[in-house]
C-alpha positions as CSV (number, residue, x, y, z in Angstrom):
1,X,44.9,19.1,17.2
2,X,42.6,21.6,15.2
3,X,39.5,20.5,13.4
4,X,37.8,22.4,11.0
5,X,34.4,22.7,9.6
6,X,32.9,24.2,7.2
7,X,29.9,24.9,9.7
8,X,29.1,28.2,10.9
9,X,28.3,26.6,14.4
10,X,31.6,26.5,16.3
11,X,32.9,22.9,16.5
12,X,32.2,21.4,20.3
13,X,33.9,18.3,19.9
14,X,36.3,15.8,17.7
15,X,33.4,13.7,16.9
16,X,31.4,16.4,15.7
17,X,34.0,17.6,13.9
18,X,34.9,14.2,12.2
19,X,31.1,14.4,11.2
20,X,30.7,17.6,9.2
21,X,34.2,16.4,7.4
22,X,32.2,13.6,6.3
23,X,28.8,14.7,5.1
24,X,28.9,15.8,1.3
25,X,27.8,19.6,1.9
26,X,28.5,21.9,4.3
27,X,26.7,21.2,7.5
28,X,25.0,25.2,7.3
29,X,22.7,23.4,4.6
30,X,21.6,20.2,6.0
31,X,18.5,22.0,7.5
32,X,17.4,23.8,4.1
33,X,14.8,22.6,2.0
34,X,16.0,23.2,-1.4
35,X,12.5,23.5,-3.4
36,X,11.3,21.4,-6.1
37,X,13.5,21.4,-9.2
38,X,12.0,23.7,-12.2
39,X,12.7,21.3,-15.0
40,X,10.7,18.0,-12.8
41,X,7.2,17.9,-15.4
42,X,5.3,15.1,-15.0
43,X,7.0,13.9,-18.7
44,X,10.4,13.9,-16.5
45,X,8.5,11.8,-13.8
46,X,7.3,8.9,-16.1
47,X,11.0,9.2,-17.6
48,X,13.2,8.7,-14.7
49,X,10.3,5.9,-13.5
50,X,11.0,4.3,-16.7
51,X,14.8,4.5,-16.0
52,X,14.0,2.9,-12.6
53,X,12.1,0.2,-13.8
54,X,15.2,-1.0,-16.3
55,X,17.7,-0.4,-13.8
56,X,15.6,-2.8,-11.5
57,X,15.1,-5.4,-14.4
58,X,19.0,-5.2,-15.2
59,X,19.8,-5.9,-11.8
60,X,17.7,-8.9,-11.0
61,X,17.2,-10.1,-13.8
62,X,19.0,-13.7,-12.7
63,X,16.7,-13.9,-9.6
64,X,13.5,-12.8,-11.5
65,X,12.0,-16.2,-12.4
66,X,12.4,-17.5,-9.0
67,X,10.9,-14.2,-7.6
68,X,8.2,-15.0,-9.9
69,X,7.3,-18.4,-9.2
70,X,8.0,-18.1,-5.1
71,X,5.4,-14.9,-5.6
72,X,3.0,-17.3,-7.9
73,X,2.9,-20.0,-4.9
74,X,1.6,-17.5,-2.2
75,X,5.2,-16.9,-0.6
76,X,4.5,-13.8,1.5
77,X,7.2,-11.1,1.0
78,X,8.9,-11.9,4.3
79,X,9.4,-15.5,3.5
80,X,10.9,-14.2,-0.4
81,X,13.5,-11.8,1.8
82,X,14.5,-14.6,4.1
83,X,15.1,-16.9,0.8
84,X,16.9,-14.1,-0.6
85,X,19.2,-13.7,2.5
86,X,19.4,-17.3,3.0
87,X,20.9,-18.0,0.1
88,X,23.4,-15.2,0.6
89,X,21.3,-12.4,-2.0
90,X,22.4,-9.1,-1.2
91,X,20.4,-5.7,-2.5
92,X,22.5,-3.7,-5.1
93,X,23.7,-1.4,-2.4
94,X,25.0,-4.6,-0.5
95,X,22.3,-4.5,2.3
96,X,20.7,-7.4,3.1
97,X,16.9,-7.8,1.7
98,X,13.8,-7.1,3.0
99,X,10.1,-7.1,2.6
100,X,9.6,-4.0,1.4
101,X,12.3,-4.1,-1.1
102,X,11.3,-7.6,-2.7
103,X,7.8,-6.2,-3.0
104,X,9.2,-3.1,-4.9
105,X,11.3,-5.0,-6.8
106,X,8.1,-7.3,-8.2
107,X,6.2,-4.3,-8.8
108,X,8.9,-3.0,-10.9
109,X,8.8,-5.6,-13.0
110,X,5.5,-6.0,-13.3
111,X,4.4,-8.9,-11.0
């Protein structure tokens, strides 16, 4: 059975080999920076944070007034998260939720 990799590093073993077929680029780049991209201006910051922001919005926007009112009562972000989870909530990815994504998500918003 012959594996083969894109890699310039010779392939050790089948597991390794399984790996490099699976990442999206050749393995010879993983360890490259590839700079900061020309055309990212501050104008193209506030734009793709405004994307984020509606994308967030769009996604939760069901769960929103609960988020609001469980923030409004002093919940801490751990207790929103194990609501969330309780209840079955999953994160857009399908991940269960933590605290550091329900406080994102309200500062996206604006809470």
């Amino acid at each position: 059975m012959e594996i083969t990799c894109k890699s310039p590093l010779p392939v050790i073993s089948h597991r390794r080999g399984a790996g490099c077929k699976a990442l999206p680029f050749p393995r010879a780049f993983r360890w490259r920076t590839l700079g900061k991209p020309e055309n990212l201006t501050p104008e193209a910051g506030l734009r793709g944070s405004k994307i984020t922001k509606k994308r967030t919005r769009d996604a939760y926007a069901a769960l929103l007034p609960d988020l609001r009112a469980w923030r409004q009562s002093a919940l801490f972000y751990r207790e929103i998260a194990g609501i969330l989870n309780g209840g079955g909530h999953i994160t857009r990815t399908g991940a269960a939720g933590n605290h550091n994504q329900v406080k994102r998500v309200l500062s996206r918003v604006g809470v």
